[in-house]
N, C-alpha and C positions, 0 to 999 in steps of 0.2 A: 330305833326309828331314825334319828340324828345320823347314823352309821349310813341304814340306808339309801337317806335323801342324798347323803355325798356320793355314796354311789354311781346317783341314778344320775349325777349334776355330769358326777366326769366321765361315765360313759356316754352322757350327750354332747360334750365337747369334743372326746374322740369322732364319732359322727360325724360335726360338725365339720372339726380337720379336715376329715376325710373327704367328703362332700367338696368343700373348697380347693383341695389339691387335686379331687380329679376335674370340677371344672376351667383350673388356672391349666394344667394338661390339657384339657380342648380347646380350649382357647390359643394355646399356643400350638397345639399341631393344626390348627385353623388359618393359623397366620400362615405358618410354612406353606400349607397345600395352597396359599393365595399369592402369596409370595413365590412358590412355584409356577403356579397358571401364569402371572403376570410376567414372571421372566419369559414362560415359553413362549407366550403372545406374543412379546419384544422381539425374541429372537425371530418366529415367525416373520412375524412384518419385517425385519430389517434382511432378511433372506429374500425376502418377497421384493424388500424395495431395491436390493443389488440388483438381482434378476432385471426386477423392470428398466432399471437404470443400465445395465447392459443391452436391455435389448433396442433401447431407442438411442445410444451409439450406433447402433451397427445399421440405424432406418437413415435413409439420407431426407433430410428435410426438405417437403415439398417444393418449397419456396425458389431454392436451390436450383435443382435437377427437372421445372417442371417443363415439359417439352410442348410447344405449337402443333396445333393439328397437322400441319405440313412436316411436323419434323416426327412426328407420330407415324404416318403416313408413308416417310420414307423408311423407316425402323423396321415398319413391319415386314413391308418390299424386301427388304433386304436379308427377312429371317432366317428363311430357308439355307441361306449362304452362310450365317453365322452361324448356324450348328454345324457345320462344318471347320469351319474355322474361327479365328481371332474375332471378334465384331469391329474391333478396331483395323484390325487388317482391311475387311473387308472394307469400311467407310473410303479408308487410304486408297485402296484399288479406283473403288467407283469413281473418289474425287479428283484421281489422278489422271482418269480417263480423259476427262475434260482437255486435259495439258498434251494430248496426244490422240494419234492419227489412228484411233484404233477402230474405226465405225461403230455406226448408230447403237447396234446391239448391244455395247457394252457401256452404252451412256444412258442414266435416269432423265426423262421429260415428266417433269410436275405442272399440270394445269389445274387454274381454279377457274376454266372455263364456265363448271358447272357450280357453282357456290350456292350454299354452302358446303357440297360436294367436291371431295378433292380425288381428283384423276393422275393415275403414276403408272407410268410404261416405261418400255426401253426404248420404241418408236413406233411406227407404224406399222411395222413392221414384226412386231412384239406383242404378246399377251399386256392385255390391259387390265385395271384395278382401280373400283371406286370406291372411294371411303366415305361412307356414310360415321359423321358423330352423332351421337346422342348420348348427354351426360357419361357412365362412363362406358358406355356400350360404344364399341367401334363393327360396324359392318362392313363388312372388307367384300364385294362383286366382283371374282374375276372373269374377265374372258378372253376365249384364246382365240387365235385365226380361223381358226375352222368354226366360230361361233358356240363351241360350248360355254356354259355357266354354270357359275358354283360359288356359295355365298359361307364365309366362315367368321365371326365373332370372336371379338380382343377386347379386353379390359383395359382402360388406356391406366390407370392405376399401377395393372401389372408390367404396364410397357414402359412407363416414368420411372418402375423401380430396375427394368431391365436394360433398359437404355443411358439410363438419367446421368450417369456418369462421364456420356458421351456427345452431350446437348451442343457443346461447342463444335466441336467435327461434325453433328449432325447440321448445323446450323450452314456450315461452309457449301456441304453437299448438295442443301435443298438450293440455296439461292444459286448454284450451279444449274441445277436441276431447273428450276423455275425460266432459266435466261437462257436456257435450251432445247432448238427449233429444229430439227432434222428437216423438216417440211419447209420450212424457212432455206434453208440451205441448201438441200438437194431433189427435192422431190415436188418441190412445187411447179414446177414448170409442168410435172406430168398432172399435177393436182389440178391445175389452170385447164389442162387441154378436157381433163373428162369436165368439168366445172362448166364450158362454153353449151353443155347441152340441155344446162337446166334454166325452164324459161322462169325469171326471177321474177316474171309478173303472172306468175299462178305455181306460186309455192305454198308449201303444204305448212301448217302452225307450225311444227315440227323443225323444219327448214329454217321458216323464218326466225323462229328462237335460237337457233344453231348456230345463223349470220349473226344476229344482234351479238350473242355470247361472245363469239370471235372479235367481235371490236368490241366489248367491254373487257374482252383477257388483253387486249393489246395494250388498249386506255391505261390500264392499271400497270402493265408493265413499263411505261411512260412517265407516271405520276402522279399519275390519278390514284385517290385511296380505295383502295377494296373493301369491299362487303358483299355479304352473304345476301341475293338477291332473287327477286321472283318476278318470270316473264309473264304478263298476261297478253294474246293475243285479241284486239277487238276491231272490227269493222266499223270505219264514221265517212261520211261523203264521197264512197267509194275506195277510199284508202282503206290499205291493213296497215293496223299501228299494233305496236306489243310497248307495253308500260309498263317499265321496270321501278320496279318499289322492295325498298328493305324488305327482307325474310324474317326479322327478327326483333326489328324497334317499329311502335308506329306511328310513323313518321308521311308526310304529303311523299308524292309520285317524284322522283328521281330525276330521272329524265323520260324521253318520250323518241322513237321511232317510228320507220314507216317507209314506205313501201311508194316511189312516185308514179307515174304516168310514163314513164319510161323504164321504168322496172330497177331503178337505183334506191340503193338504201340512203335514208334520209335521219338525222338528229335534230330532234328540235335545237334552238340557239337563242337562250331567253336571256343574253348578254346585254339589247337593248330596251331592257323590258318587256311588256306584254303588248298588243299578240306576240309572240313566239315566232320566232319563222325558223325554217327548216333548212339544213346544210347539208347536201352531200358529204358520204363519209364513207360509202364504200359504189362503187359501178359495177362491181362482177360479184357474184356468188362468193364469199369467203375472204374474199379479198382485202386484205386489212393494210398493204402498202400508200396508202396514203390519207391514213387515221392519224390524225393530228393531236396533239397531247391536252386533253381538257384537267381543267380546274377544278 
């Protein structure tokens, strides 16, 4: 019986052994396979974190490289030519234009006649382009001499990353661009003779917001600060007036034109306070030669 009991005692402590060494084995091929996962995690993420860390080297930061609607504006203008060649060539060409006797056609005219609307041509003589913004949607409106139209969308995003390293040379071109008047310089004489047939006291809203634009583009290229603007045409005491008011803040009425009794364009002049009285600031149709520089 004695014999037995010892028996039964150490074959339950072999058991027992056994039991305990195969659980210290799970436990330790537990560790490994966590110890494994945890390394490959590591490894993962820090692959994952070089990647990302290479890829925003190679983004040029917004901040940087971000370009002005106008300088947006000329970018695009100018696409068509940079697939062909250099972009930077190209910019060089354009702005060298300027410095040389090369006519109209090969020179950019940037008006912000229509604001917030930006207008880019070679002349008058040239196919025209208006850039509509919104957020990052660019609406690009061309049309050509013969009046065809055609309207194609740009990512201003993708044109800050395609451009962006060229913001400085773009920057030299546009303000070329903006101080440049072919109609001013050669063709206004012929602009003056058709202009004598329109009677400026029964012109069309159209018209009238046309004149006003033209001495608010002049204004600003004087000194006046720009903004994105909106013409309302209205009828008071027999006068047409158009009230120009911000497009974009809201803010009281800007200024006030109008339309006099002899068909001259008129600006109000609240310099002495109220009433208001009104100053000649243009006599003929378009005519912006003797637009004085407001404040």
């Amino acid at each position: 019986m004695k014999k037995i009991t010892i028996s039964m005692l150490f074959a339950i402590s072999l058991l027992l052994g056994a039991c305990q060494n195969s659980n210290t084995n799970t436990v330790v091929e537990d560790s490994k396979q966590t110890s494994n996962k945890f390394e490959s995690a590591s490894s993962t993420k820090n692959i994952s974190g070089s990647v990302s860390s290479e890829q925003d080297t190679n983004q040029v930061a917004p901040s940087e490289n971000e370009l002005t609607n106008e300088e947006v504006a000329v970018a695009i203008f100018i696409t068509p030519e940079g697939e062909n060649r250099s972009i930077d060539t190209v910019i060089t060409d354009y702005t060298s234009a300027y410095e040389e006797d090369t006519g109209h056609a090969t020179k950019i005219q940037l008006s912000k006649r229509l604001l917030p609307d930006i207008i880019v041509s070679f002349s008058s003589t040239g196919s025209t382009q208006r850039f509509h913004f919104d957020s990052d949607l660019i609406t690009v409106t061309s049309r050509s001499n013969a009046g065809d139209e055609s309207s194609q969308n740009y990512s201003l995003k993708e044109m800050e990353i395609k451009f962006g390293n060229y913001k400085n040379d773009l920057a030299k071109l546009v303000a070329k661009a903006e101080n440049y008047s072919p109609l001013d310089e050669q063709s206004g004489l012929a602009e003056s003779k058709s202009d004598t047939n329109i009677d400026t006291k029964n012109l069309t809203s159209e018209q009238l917001k046309e004149w006003v634009s033209a001495i608010l583009d002049k204004q600003f290229s004087m000194g006046r600060s720009s903004f994105p603007y909106d013409l309302i045409v209205e009828n008071n005491e027999g006068y047409a007036y158009v009230r120009v008011k911000h497009s974009e803040l809201q803010v009281d009425t800007i200024t006030m034109f109008r339309i006099n009794d002899e068909g001259k364009l008129e600006e109000e002049d609240k310099s002495n306070g109220y009433p208001a009285f009104y100053e000649v600031v243009s006599s003929k149709f378009m005519d912006t030669s003797d637009v004085k520089r407001t404040n």
